[in-house]
PLY file of the C-alpha trace (Angstrom):
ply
format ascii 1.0
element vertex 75
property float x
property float y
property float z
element edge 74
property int vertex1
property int vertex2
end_header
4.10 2.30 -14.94
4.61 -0.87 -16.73
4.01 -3.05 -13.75
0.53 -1.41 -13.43
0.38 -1.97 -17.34
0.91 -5.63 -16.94
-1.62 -5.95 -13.62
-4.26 -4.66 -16.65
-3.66 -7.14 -19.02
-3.63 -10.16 -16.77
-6.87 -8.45 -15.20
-8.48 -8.90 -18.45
-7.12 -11.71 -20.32
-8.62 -13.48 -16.81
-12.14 -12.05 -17.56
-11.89 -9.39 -14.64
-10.52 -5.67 -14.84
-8.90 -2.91 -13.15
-12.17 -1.63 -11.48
-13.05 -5.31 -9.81
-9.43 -5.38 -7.98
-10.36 -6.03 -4.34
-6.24 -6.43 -2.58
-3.43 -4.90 -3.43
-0.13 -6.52 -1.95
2.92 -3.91 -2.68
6.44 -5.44 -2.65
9.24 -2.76 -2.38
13.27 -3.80 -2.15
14.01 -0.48 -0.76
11.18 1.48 0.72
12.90 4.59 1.99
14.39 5.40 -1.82
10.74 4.19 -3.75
8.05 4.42 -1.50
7.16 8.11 -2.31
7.40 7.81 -5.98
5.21 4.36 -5.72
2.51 5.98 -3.63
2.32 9.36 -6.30
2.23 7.21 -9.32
-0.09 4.40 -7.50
-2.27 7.06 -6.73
-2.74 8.39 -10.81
-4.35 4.53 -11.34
-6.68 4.32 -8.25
-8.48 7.26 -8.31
-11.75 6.39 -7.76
-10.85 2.57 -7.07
-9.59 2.20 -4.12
-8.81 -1.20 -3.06
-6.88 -2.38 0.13
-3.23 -1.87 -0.07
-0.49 -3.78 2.01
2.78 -2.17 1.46
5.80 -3.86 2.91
9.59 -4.22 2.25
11.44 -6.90 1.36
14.94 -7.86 1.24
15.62 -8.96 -2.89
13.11 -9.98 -5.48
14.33 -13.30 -7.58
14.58 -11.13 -10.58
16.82 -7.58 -10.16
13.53 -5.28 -10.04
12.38 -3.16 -7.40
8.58 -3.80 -7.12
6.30 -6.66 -7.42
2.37 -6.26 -6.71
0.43 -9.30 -6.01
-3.52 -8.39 -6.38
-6.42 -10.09 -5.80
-9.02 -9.13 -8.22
-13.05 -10.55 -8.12
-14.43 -11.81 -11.71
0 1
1 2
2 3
3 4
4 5
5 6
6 7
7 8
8 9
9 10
10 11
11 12
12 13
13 14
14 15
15 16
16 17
17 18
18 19
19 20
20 21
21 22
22 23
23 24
24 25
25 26
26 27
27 28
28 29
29 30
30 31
31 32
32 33
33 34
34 35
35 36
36 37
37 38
38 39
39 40
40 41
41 42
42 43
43 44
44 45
45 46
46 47
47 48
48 49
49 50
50 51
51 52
52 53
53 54
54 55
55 56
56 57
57 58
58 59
59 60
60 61
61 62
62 63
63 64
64 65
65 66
66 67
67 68
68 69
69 70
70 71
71 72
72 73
73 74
């Protein structure tokens, strides 16, 4: 949750918010072990919102997490 948490604030400190996000680009390390738990909780913050979503896998992230999101957002 806290990498949806932190999409939010950077949303707004730029002037936009959660409802104005357009592109959703989903990074997962290991897509077999977290895609299902991804999609279930990505799915309690778009609701209504539904903007495109790439998901793909990647090999490492340069810090040891397990997701990154990069998300275009209009303002």
């Amino acid at each position: 949750h806290s990498v949806f948490a932190n999409v939010k604030a950077i949303l707004e400190a730029s002037g936009s918010s959660w409802e104005k996000l357009v592109d959703v680009t989903v990074f997962l390390v290991d897509m077999k072990r977290d895609f299902h738990t991804f999609n279930r909780i990505y799915a309690e913050y778009f609701k209504e919102n539904q903007p495109c979503r790439t998901t793909v896998e990647i090999n490492s992230l340069p810090t040891p997490i397990a997701i990154e999101l990069k998300c275009v957002a209009t303002v």
